[in-house]
Every structure is written in C-alpha cells, then in structure tokens.
N, C-alpha and C positions, 0 to 999 in steps of 0.2 A: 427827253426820252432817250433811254438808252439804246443802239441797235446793237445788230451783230459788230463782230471786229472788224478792225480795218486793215487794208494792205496798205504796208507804210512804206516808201521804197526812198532808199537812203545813198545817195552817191556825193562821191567826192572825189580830187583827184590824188594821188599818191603823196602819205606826205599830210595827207588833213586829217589821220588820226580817227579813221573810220572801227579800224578793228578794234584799240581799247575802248573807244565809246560807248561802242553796239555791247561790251562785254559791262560796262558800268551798267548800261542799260537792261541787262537781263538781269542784271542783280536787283532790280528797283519794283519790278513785276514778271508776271507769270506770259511772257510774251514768244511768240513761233517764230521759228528762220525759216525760211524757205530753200529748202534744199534744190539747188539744181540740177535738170538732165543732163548728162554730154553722152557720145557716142566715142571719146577716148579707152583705149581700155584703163583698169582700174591698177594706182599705183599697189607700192607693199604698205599695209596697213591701212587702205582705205574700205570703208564695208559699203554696201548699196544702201541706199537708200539714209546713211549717217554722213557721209561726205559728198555724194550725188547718186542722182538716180541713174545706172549708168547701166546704155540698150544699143539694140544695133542702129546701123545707121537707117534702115529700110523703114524699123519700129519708131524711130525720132520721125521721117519725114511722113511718117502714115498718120503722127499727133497731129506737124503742123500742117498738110491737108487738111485735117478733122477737124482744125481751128482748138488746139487743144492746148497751144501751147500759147503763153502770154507774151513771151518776146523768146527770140532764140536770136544766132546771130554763129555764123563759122566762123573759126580763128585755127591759124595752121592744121589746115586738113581735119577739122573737129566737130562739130556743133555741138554748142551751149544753149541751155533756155529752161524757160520758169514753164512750170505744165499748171494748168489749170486746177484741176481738179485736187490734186493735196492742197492747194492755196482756197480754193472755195472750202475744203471741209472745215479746216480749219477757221477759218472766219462764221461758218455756219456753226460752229460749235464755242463761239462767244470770244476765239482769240482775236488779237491783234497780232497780225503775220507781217515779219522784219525780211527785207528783201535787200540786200547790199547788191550795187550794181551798178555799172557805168552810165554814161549819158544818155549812148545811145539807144539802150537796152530800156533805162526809165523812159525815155521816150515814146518807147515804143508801147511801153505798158501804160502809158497814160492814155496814147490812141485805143488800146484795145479794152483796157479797163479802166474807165474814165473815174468811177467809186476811188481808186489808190489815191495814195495823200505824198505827193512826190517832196521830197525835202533834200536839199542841196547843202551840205557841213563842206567845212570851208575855215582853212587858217585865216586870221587877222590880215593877213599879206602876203603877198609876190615872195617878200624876203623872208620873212619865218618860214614859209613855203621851202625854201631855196635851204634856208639854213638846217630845217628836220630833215630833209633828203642829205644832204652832205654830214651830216652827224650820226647818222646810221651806218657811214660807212660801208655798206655793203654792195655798194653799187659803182660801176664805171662812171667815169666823167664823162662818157658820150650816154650811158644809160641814163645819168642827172638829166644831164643837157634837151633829152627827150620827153623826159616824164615833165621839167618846165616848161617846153613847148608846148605839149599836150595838153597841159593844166590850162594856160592862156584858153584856148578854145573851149575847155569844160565850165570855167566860170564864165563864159560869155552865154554859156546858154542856161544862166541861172534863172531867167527872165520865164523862162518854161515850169519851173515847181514852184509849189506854191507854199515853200518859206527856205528861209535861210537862217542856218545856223551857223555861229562862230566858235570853232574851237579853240580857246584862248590856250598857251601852252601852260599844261599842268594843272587845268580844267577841266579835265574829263568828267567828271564827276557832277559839276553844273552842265556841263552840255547833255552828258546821259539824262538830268533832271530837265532840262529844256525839251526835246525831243518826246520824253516822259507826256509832257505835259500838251504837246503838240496832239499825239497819239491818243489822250485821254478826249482832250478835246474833241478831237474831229469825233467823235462818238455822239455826241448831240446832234440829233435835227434842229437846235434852237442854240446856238452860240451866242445871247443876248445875255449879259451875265445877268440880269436881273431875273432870267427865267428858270436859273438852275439854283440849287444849294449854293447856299454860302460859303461852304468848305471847298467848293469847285471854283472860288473865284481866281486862288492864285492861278491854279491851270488854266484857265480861259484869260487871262491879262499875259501869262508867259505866252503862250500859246501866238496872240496875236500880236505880243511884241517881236516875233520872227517870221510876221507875215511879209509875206515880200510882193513886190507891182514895180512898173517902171521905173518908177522915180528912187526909189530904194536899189534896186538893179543900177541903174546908172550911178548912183552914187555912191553905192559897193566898190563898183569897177574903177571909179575913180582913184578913191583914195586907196583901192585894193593893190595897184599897180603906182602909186606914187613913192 
C-alpha cells in the first residue's frame, strides 16, 4: 500500500559527491528539496523562499519554541534549520521531500521525526575521500586537513541511518538510481517482496542491499579506513 511521501534525509561528508547525486536524482523523479530557514541576511541573487526561507532572528526562535522547526542548529552567529510545516505539506501532497544535511542536524531529525528514512552516501574510502578533496583544488591544505578529520567522526556515526550508500567515482548515476530506489521503497507499509508488484521487485532488492545494522557498520569502517 502506497502512503504519503517520505522525508528522505541524505548526509555525507565533504567530498562524497552529495550535490551531483541529489541532481541525477531529480532527473529520475518528480521529488522536493527542502529549503531551509536561517536568520543571515540574504546574499545578491538569492530569492526567499528558492535558496532559504530567510526571517528574523525573534521569528526563527518563536518556530523553535512552537516546536516548528525539525532541527536547527547556530553556526557563526546565524541559525539554520528545517520548519516543519513546508516539509509536511509536501509529504501530505504525495512527494517524497530530499533534505541534504549534516549529522548532526539528521540526527536530530530522526529524534523528532522518527517517519524520515536517514541514508548516509559515502565514497569507497578514506583515500578516494582524500583524493576528490585534493583534486578540487579549491581548498587550503589545512581546509583538507579538517574536512578529513571531520569525515572520520561522520562515518562513525553511520551506525545511526538506516542505509548506506557507496558513491563509487563516476557513478553518480547508479547511486542517484540506488537512493531512487531506497525512497520508492520506504513507501510500502509491506516491504516483503512477495507482497508487492513485480515490477517493484528490483527497488525492493536494491533498496535492501543498502540496508545497513552493525555488523555492516563495522565492516564499512574497517575496510573504509584500511
């Protein structure tokens, strides 16, 4: 049985190839971003409510009192966070809503909307990791240096979403179809493939070959870092 959409919330750490993914990924269906709030003022060229929803700082902390907002989080002098209400209409109105966002921030959204389908994308390796960041060039060598410290402690809390995805490089295309299929999935109250259509079977077999539990987590980490 089909329900409403789901809130898909998608993190990775810099470097795992989240932005072209999410962009194969909207090519494959008709699927929602969730635009976020901050309380920054707005740069040149960005509109309200197409790059963030962006309010004062009184009207941000009067949502998260009202419990309106799904995770928020300050960062130099700012707050960030996902509001409730565009992400329920949306889902009420049959999408599937894409939420790109850090650890901490899925985390949080997993505490407070327990329905999200948390999925953690992820290079092959420590070392592709290391080598996309350095091939980018755009970035300081103490900027590298941080964003691979940082990554360490975000794949360690892979253990928290409930799948993993491998961005193999110059796969974007199968991992947007993976992710695809993760999203289609969690749509069934009855994930038994024998209870759905047949044409549903590859998405329910892909679907669960990225499910992830301990023993898959530890042995990510292993050979992630070897």
């Amino acid at each position: 049985m089909i329900k409403n959409g789901k809130l898909i919330v998608v993190s990775g750490s810099a470097g795992s190839g989240k932005g072209t993914v999410l962009k194969e990924l909207f090519n494959l269906a008709e699927y929602r971003y969730s635009v976020s709030a901050t309380t920054r003022e707005p740069r040149a060229g960005e509109a309200d409510g197409v790059d963030y929803y962006f309010m004062t700082r009184e009207d941000f902390l009067i949502k998260v009192a009202g419990g309106d907002m799904l995770e928020y989080v300050e960062y130099c002098g700012n707050f960030y966070g996902t509001m409730r209400e565009p992400v329920d209409k949306m889902l009420s109105d049959g999408y599937s809503v894409i939420l790109e966002i850090e650890v901490v921030g899925a985390l949080n959204i997993k505490e407070n909307f327990p329905e999200a389908v948390l999925i953690f994308l992820s290079p092959p390796s420590y070392m592709e990791l290391e080598r996309r960041l350095r091939v980018r060039n755009s970035e300081s060598e103490q900027i590298i240096k941080e964003r691979l410290e940082k990554s360490k402690k975000e794949a360690e809390s892979i253990i928290e979403y409930a799948y993993l995805v491998i961005n193999e490089t110059g796969e974007q295309k199968r991992t947007a179809f993976e992710l695809h299929c993760i999203a289609e999935a969690e749509k069934y109250e009855n994930r038994t493939r024998k209870d759905v259509p047949r044409e549903q079977d590859l998405i329910l077999k892909t679907a669960e070959a990225n499910k992830i539990d301990a023993q898959k987590a530890e042995n990510f980490l292993r050979n992630y870092f070897s």
